[in-house]
Predicted model as a PDB file, atoms N, CA, C, CB and O in Angstrom, pLDDT in the B-factor column:
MODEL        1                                                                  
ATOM      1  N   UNK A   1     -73.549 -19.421  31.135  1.00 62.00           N  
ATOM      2  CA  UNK A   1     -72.410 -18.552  31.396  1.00 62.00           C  
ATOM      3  C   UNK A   1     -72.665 -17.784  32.691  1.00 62.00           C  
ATOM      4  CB  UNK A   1     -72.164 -17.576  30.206  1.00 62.00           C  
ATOM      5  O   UNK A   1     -73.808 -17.442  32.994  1.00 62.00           O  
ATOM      6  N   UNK A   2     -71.344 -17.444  33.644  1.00 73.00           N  
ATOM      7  CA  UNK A   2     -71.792 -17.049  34.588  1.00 73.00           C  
ATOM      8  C   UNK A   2     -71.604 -15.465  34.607  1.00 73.00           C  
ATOM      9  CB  UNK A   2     -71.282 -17.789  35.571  1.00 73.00           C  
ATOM     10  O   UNK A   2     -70.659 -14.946  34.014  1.00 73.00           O  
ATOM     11  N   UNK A   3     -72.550 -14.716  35.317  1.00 81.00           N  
ATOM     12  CA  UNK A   3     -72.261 -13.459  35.050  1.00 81.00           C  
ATOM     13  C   UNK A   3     -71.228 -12.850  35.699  1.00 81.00           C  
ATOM     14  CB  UNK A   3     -73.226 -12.803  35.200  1.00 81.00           C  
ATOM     15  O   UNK A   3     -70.604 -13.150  36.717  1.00 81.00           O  
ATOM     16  N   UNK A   4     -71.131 -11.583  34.629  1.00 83.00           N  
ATOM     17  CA  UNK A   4     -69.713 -10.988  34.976  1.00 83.00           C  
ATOM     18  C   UNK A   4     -69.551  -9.575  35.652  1.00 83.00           C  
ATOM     19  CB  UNK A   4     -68.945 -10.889  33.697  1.00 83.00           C  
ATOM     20  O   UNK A   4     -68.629  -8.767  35.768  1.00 83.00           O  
ATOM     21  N   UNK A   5     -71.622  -9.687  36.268  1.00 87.00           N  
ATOM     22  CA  UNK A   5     -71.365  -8.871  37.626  1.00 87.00           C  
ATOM     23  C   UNK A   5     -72.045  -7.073  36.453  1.00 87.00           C  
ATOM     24  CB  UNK A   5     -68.871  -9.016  38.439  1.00 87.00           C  
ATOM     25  O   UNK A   5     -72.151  -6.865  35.244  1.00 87.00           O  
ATOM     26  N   UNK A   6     -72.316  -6.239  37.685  1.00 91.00           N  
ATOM     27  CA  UNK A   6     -73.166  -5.332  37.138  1.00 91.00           C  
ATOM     28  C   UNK A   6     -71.838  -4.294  35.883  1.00 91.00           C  
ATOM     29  CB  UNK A   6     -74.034  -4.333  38.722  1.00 91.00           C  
ATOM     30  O   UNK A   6     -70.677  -3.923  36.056  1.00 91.00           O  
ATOM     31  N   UNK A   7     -72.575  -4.199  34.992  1.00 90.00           N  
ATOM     32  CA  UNK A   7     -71.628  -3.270  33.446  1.00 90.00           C  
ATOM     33  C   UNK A   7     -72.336  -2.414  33.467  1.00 90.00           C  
ATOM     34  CB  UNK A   7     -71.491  -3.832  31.700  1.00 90.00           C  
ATOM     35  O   UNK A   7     -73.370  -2.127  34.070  1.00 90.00           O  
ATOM     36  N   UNK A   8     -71.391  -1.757  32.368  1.00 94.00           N  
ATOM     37  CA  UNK A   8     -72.462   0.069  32.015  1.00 94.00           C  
ATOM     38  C   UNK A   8     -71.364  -0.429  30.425  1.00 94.00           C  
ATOM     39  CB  UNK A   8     -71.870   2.595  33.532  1.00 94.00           C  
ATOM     40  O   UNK A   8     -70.305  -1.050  30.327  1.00 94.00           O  
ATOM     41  N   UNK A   9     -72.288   0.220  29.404  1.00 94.00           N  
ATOM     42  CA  UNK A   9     -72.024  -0.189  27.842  1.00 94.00           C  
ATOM     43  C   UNK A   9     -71.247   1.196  27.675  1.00 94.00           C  
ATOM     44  CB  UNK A   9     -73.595  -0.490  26.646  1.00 94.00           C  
ATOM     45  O   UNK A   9     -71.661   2.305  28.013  1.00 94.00           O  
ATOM     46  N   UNK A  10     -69.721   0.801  26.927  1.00 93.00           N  
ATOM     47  CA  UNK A  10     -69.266   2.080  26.640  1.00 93.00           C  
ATOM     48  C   UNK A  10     -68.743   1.477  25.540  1.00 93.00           C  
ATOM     49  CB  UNK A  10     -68.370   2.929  27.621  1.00 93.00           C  
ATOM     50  O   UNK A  10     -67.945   0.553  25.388  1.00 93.00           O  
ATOM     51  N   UNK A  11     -69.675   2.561  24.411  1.00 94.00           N  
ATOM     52  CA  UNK A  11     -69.271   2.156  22.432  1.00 94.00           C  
ATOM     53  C   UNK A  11     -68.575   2.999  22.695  1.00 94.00           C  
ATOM     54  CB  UNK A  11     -70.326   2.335  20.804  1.00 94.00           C  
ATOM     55  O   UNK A  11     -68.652   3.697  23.705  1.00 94.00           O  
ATOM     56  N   UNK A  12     -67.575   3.097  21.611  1.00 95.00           N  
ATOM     57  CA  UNK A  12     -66.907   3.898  20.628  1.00 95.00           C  
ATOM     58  C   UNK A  12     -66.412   3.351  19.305  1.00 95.00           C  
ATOM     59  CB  UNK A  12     -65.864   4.420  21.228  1.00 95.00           C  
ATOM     60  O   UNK A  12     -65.987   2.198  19.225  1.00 95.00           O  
ATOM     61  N   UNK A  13     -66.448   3.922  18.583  1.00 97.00           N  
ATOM     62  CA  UNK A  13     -66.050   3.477  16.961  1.00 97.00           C  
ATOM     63  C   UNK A  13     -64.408   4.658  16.561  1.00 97.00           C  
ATOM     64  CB  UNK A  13     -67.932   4.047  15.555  1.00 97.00           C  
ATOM     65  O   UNK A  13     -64.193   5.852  16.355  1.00 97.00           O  
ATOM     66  N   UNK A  14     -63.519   3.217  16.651  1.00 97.00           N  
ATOM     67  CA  UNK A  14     -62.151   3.286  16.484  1.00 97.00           C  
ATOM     68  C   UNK A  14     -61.537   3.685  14.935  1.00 97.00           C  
ATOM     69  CB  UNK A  14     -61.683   1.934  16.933  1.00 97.00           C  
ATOM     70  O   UNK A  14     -62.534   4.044  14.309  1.00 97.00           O  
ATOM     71  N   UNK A  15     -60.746   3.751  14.338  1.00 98.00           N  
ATOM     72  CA  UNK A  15     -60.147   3.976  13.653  1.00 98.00           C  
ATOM     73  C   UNK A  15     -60.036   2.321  13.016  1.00 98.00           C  
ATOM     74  CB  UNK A  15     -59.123   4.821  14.201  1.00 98.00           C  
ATOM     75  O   UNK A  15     -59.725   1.376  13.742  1.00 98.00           O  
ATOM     76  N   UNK A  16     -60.286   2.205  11.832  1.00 98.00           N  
ATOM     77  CA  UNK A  16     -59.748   0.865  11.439  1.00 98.00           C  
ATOM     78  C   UNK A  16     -58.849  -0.070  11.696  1.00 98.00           C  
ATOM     79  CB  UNK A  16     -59.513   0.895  10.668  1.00 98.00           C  
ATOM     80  O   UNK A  16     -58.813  -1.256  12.026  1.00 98.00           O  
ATOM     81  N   UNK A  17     -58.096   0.847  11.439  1.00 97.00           N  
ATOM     82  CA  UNK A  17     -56.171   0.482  11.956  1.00 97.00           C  
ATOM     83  C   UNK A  17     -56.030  -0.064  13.127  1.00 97.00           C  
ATOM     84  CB  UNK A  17     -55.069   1.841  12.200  1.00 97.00           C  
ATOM     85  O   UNK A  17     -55.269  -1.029  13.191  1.00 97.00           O  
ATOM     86  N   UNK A  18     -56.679   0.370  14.291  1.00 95.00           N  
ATOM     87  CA  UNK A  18     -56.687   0.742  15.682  1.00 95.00           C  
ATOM     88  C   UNK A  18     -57.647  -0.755  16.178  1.00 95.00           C  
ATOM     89  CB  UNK A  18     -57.493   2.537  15.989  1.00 95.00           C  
ATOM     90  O   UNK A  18     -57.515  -1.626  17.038  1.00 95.00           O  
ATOM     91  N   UNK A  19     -58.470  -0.496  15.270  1.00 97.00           N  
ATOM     92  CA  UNK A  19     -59.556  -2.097  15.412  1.00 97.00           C  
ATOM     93  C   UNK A  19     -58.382  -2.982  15.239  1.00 97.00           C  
ATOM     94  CB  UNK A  19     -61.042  -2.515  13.929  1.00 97.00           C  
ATOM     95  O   UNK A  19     -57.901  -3.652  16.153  1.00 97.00           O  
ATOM     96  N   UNK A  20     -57.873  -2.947  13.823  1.00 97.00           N  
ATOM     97  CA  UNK A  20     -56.991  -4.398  13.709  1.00 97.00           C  
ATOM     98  C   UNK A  20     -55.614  -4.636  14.569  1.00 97.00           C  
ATOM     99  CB  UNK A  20     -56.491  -4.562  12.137  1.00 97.00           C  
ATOM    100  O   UNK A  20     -54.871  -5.611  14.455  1.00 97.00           O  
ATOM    101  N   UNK A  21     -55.402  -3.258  15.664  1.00 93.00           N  
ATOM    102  CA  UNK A  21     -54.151  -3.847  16.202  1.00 93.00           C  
ATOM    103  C   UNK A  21     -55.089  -4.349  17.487  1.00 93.00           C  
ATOM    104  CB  UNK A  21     -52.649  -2.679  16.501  1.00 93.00           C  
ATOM    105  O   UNK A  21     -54.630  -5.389  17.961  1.00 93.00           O  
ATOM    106  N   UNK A  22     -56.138  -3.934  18.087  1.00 93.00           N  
ATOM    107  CA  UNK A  22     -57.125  -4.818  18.697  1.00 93.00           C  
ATOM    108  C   UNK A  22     -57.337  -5.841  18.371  1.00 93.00           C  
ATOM    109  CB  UNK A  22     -58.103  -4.504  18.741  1.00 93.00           C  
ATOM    110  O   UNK A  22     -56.587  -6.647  18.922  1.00 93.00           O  
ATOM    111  N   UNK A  23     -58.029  -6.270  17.704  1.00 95.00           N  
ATOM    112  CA  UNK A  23     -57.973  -7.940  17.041  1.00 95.00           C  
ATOM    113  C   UNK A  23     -56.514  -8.459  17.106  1.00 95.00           C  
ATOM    114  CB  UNK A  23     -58.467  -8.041  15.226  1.00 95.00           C  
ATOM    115  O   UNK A  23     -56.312  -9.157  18.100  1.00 95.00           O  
ATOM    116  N   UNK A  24     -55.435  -8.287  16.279  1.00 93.00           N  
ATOM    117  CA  UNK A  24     -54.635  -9.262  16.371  1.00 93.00           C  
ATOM    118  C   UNK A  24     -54.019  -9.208  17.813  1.00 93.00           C  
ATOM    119  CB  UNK A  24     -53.692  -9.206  15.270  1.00 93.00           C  
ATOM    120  O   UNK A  24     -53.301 -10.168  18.092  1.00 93.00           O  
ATOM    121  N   UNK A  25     -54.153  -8.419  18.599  1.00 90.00           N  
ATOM    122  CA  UNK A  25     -53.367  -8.381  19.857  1.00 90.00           C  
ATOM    123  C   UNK A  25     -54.834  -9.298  20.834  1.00 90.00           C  
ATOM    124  CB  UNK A  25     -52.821  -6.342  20.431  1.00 90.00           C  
ATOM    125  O   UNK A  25     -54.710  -9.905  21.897  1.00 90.00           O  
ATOM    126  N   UNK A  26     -55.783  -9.154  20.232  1.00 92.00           N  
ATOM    127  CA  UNK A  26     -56.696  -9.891  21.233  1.00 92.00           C  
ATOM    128  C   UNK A  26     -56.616 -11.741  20.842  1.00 92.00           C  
ATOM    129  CB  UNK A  26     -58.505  -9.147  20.992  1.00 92.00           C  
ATOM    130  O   UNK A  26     -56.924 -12.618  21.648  1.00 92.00           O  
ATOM    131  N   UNK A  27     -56.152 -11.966  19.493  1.00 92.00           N  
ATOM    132  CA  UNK A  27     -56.071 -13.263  19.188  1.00 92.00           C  
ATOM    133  C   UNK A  27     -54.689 -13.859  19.748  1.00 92.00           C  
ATOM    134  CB  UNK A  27     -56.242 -13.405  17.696  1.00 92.00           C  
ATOM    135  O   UNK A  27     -54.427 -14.988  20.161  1.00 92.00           O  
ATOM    136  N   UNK A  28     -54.021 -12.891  19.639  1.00 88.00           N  
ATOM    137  CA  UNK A  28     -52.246 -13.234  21.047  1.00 88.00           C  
ATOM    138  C   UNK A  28     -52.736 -13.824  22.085  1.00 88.00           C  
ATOM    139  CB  UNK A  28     -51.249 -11.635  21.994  1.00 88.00           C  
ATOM    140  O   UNK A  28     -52.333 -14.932  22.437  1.00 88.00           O  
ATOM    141  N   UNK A  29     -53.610 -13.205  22.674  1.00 88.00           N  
ATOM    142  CA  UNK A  29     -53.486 -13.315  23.822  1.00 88.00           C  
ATOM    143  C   UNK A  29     -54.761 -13.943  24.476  1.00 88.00           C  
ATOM    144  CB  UNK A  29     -53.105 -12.136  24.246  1.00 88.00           C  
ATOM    145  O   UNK A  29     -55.134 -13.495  25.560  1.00 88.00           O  
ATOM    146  N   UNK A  30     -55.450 -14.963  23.869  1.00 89.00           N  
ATOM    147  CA  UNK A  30     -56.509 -15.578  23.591  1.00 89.00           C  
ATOM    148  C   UNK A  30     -57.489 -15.058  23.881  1.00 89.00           C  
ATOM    149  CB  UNK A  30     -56.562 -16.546  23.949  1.00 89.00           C  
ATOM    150  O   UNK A  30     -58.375 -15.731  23.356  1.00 89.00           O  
ATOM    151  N   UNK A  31     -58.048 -14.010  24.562  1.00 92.00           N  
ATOM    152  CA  UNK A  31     -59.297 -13.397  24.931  1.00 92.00           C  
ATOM    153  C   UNK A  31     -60.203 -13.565  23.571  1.00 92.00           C  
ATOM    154  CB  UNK A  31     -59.068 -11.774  25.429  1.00 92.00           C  
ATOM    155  O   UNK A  31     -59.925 -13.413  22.381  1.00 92.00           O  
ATOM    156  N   UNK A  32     -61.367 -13.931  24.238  1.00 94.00           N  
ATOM    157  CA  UNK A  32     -62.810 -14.567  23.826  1.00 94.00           C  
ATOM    158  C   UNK A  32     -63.378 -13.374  23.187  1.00 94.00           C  
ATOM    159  CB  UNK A  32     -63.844 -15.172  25.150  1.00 94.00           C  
ATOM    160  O   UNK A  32     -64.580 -13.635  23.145  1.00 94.00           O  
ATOM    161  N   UNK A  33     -63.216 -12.288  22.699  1.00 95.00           N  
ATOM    162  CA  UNK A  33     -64.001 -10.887  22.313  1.00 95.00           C  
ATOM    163  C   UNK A  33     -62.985  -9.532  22.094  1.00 95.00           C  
ATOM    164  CB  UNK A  33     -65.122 -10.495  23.663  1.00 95.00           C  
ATOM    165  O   UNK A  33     -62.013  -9.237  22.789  1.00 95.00           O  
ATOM    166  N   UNK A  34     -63.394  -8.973  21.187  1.00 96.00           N  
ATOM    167  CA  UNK A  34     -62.806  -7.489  21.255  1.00 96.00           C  
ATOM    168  C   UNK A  34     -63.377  -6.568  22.363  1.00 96.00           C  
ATOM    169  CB  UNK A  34     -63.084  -6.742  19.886  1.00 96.00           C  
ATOM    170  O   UNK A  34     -62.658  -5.816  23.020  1.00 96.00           O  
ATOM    171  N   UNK A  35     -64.717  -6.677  22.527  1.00 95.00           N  
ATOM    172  CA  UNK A  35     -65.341  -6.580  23.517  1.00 95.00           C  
ATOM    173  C   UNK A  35     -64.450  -6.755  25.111  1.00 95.00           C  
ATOM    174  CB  UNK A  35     -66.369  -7.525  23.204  1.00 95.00           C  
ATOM    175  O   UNK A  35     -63.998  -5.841  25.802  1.00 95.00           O  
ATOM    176  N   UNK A  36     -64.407  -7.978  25.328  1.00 94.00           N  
ATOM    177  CA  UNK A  36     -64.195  -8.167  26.394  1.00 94.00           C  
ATOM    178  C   UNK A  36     -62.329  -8.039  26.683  1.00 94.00           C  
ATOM    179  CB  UNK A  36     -64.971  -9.467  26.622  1.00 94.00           C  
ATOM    180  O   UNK A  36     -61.731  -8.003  27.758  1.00 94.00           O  
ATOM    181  N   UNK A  37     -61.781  -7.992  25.256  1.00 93.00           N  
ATOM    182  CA  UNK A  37     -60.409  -7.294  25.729  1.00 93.00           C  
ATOM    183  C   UNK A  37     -60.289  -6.056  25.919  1.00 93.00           C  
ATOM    184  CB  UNK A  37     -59.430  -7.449  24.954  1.00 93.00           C  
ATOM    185  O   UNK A  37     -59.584  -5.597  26.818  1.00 93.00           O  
ATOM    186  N   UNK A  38     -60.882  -5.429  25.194  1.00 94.00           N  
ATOM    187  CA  UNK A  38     -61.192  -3.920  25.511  1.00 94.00           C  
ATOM    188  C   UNK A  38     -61.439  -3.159  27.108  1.00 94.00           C  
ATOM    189  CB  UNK A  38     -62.498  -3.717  24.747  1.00 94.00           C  
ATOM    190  O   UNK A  38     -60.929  -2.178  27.649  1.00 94.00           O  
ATOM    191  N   UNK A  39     -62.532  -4.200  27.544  1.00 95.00           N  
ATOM    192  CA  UNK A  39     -62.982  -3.972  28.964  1.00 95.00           C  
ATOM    193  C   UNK A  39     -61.640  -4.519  29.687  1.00 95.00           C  
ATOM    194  CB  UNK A  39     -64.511  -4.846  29.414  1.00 95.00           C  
ATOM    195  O   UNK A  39     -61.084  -3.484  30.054  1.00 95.00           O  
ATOM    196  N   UNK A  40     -60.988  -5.407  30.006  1.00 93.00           N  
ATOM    197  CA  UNK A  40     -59.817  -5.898  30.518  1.00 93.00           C  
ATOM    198  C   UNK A  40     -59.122  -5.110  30.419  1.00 93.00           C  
ATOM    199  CB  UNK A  40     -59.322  -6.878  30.126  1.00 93.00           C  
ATOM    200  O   UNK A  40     -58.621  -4.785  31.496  1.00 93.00           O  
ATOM    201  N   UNK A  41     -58.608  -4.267  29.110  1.00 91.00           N  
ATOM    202  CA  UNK A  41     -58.092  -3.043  29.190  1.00 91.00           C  
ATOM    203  C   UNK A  41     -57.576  -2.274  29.857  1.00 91.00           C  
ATOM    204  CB  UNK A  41     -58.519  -2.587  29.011  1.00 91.00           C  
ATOM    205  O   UNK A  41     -56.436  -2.078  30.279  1.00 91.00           O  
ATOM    206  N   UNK A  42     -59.259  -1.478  29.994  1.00 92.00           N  
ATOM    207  CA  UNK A  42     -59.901  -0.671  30.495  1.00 92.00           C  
ATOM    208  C   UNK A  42     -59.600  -0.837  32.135  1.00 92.00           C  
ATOM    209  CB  UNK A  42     -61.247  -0.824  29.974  1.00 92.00           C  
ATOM    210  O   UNK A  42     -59.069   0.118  32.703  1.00 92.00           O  
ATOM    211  N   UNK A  43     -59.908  -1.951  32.843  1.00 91.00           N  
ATOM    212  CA  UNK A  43     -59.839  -2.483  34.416  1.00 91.00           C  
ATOM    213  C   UNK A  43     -58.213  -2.472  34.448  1.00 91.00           C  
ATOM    214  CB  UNK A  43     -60.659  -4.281  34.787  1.00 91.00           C  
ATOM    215  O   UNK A  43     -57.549  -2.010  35.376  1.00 91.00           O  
ATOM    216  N   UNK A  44     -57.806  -2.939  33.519  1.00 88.00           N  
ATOM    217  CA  UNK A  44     -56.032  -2.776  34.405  1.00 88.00           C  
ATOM    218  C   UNK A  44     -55.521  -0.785  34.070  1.00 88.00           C  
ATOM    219  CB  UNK A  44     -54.240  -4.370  33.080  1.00 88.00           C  
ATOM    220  O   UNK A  44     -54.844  -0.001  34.735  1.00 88.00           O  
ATOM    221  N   UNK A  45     -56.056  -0.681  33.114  1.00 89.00           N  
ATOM    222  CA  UNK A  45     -55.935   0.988  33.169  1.00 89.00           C  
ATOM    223  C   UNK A  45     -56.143   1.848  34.195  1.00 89.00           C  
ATOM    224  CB  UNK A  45     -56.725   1.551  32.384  1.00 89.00           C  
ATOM    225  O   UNK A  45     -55.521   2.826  34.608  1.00 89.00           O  
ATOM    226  N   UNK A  46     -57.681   0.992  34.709  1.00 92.00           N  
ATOM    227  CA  UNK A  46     -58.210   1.591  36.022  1.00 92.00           C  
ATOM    228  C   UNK A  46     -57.598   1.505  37.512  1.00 92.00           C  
ATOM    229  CB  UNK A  46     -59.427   1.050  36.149  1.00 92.00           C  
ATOM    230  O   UNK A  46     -57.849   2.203  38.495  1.00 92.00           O  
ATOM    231  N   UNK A  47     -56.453   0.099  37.312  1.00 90.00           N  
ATOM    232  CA  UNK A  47     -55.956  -0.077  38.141  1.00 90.00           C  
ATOM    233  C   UNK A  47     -56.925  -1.226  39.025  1.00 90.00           C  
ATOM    234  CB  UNK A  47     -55.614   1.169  38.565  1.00 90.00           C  
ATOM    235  O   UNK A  47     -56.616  -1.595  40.158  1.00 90.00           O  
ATOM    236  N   UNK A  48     -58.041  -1.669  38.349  1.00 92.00           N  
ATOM    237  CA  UNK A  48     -58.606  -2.879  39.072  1.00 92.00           C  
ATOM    238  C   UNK A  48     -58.496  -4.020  38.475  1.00 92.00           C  
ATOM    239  CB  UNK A  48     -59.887  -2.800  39.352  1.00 92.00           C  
ATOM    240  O   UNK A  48     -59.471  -4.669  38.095  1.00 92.00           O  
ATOM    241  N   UNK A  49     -56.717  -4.546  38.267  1.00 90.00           N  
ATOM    242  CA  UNK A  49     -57.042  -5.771  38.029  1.00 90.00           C  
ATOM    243  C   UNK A  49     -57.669  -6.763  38.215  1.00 90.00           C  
ATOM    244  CB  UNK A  49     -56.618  -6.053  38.054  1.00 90.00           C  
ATOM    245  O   UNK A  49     -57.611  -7.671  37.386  1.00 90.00           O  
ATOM    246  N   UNK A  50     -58.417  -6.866  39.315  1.00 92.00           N  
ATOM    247  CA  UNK A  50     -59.354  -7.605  39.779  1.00 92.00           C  
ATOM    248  C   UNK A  50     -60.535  -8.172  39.301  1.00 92.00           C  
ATOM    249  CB  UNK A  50     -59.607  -7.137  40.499  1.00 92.00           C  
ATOM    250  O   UNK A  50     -61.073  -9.273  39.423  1.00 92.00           O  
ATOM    251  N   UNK A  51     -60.838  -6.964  38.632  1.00 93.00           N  
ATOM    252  CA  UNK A  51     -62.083  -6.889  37.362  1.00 93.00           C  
ATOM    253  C   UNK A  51     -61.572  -7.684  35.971  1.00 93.00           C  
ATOM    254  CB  UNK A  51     -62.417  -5.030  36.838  1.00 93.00           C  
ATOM    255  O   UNK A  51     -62.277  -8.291  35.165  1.00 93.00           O  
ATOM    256  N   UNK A  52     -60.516  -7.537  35.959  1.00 92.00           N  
ATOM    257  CA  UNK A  52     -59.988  -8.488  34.830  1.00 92.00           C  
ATOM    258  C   UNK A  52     -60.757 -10.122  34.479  1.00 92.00           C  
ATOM    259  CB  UNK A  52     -58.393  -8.758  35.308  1.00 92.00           C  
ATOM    260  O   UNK A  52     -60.825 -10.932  35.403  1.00 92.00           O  
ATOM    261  N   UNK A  53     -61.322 -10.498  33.038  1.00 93.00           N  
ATOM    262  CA  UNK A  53     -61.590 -11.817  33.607  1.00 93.00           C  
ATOM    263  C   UNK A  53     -61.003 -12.538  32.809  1.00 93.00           C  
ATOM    264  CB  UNK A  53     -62.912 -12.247  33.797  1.00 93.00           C  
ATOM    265  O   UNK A  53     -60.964 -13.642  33.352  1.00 93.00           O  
ATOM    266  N   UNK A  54     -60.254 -12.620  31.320  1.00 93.00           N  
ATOM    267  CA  UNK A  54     -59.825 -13.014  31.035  1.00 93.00           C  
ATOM    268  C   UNK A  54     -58.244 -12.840  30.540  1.00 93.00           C  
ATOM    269  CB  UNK A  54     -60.578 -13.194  30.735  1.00 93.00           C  
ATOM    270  O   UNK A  54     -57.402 -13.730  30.413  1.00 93.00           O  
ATOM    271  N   UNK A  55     -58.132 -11.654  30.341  1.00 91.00           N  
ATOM    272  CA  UNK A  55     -56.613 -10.764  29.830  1.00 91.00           C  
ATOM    273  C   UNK A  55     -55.696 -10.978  31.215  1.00 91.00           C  
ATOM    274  CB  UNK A  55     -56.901  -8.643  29.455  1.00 91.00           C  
ATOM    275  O   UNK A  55     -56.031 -10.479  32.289  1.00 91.00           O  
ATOM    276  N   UNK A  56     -54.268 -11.940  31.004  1.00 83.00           N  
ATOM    277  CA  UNK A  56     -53.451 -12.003  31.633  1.00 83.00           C  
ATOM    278  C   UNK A  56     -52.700 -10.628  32.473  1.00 83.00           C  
ATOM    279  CB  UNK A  56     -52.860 -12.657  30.855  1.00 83.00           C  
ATOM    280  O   UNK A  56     -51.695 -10.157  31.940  1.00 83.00           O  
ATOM    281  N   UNK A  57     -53.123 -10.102  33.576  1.00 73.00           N  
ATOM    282  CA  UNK A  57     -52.895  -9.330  34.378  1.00 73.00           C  
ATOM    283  C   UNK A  57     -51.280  -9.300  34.224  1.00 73.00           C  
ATOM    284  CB  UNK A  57     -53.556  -9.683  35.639  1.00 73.00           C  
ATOM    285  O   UNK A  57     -50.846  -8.197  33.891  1.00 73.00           O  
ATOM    286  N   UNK A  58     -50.540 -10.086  34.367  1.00 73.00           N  
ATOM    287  CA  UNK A  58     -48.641 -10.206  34.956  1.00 73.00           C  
ATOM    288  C   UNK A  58     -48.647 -10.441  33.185  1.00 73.00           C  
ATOM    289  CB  UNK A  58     -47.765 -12.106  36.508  1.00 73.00           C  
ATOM    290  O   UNK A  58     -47.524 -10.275  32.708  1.00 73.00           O  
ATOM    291  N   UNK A  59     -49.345 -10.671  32.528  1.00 68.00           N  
ATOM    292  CA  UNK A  59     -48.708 -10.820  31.167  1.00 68.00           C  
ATOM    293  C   UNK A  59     -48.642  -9.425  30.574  1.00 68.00           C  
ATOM    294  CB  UNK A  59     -49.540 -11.826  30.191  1.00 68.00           C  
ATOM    295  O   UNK A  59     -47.641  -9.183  29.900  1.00 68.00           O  
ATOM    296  N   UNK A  60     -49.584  -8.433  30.723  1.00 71.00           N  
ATOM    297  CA  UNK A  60     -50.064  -7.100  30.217  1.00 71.00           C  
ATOM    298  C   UNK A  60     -48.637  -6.297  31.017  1.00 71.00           C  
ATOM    299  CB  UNK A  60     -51.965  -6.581  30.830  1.00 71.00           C  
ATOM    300  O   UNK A  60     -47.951  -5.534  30.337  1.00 71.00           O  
ATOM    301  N   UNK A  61     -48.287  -6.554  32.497  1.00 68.00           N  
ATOM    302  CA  UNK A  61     -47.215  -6.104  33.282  1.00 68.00           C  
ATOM    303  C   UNK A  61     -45.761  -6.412  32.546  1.00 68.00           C  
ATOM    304  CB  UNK A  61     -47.341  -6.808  34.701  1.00 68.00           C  
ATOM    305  O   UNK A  61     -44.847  -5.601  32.687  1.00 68.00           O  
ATOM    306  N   UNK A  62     -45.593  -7.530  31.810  1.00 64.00           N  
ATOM    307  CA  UNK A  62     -44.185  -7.616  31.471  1.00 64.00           C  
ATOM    308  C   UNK A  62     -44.566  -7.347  30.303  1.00 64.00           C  
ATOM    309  CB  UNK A  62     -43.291  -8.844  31.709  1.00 64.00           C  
ATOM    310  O   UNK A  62     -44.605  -8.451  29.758  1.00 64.00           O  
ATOM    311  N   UNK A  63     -44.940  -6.422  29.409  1.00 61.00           N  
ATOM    312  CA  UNK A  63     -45.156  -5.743  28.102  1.00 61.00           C  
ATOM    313  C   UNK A  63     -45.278  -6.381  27.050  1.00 61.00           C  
ATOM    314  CB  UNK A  63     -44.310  -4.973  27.800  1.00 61.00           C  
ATOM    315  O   UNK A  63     -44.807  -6.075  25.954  1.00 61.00           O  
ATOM    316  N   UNK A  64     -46.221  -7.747  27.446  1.00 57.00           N  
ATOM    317  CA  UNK A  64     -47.039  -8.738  26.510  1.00 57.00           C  
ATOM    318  C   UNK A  64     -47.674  -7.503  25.675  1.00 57.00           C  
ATOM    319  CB  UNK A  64     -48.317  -9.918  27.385  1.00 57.00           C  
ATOM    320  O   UNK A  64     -47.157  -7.230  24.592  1.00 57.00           O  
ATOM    321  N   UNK A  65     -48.863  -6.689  26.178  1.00 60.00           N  
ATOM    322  CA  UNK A  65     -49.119  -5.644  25.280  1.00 60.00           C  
ATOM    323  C   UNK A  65     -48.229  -4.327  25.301  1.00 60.00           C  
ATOM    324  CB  UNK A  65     -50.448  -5.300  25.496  1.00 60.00           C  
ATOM    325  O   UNK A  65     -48.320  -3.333  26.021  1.00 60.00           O  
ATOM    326  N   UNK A  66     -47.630  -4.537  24.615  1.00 55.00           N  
ATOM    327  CA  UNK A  66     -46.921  -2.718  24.302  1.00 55.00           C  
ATOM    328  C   UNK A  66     -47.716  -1.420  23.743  1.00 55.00           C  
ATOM    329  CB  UNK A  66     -45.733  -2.763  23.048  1.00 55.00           C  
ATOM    330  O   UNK A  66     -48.780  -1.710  23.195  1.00 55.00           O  
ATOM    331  N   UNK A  67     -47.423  -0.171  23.777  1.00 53.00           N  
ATOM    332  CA  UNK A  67     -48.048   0.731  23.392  1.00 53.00           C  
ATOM    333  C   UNK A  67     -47.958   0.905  21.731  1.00 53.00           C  
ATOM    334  CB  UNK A  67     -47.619   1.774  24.182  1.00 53.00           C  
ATOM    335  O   UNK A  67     -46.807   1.194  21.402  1.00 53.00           O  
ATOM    336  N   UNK A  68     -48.585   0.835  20.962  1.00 48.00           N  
ATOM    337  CA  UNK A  68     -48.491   0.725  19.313  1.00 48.00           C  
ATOM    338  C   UNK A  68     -47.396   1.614  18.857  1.00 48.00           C  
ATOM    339  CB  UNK A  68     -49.913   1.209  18.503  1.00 48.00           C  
ATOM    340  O   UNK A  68     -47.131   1.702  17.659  1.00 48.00           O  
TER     341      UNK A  68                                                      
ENDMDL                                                                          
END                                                                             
């Protein structure tokens, strides 16, 4: 696997509920990890889509993910 470049680990422990609209919104949208949808997230939040590596950037834009 090729790397995905220097990280810094940021846990947090979610709300149950909150996990499972994570999961099923991460199995939508095929991403490989809760993990790594989370971080995808996180990078278009940040405004670096760029960092994105698997979560559809223009898909997240036309409100593929909505706010719960």
């Amino acid at each position: 696997m090729a790397s995905k470049g220097p990280r810094t680990l940021v846990a947090s422990r979610v709300p149950d509920d909150v996990y499972q609209i994570l999961e099923e919104r991460r199995l939508a949208t095929g991403v490989g990890s809760v993990s790594q949808f989370v971080a995808d997230l996180l990078s278009g939040y940040a405004g670096r889509a760029d960092l994105m590596r698997e979560l559809d950037h223009e898909a997240l834009l036309k409100g593929v993910m909505p706010a719960a």
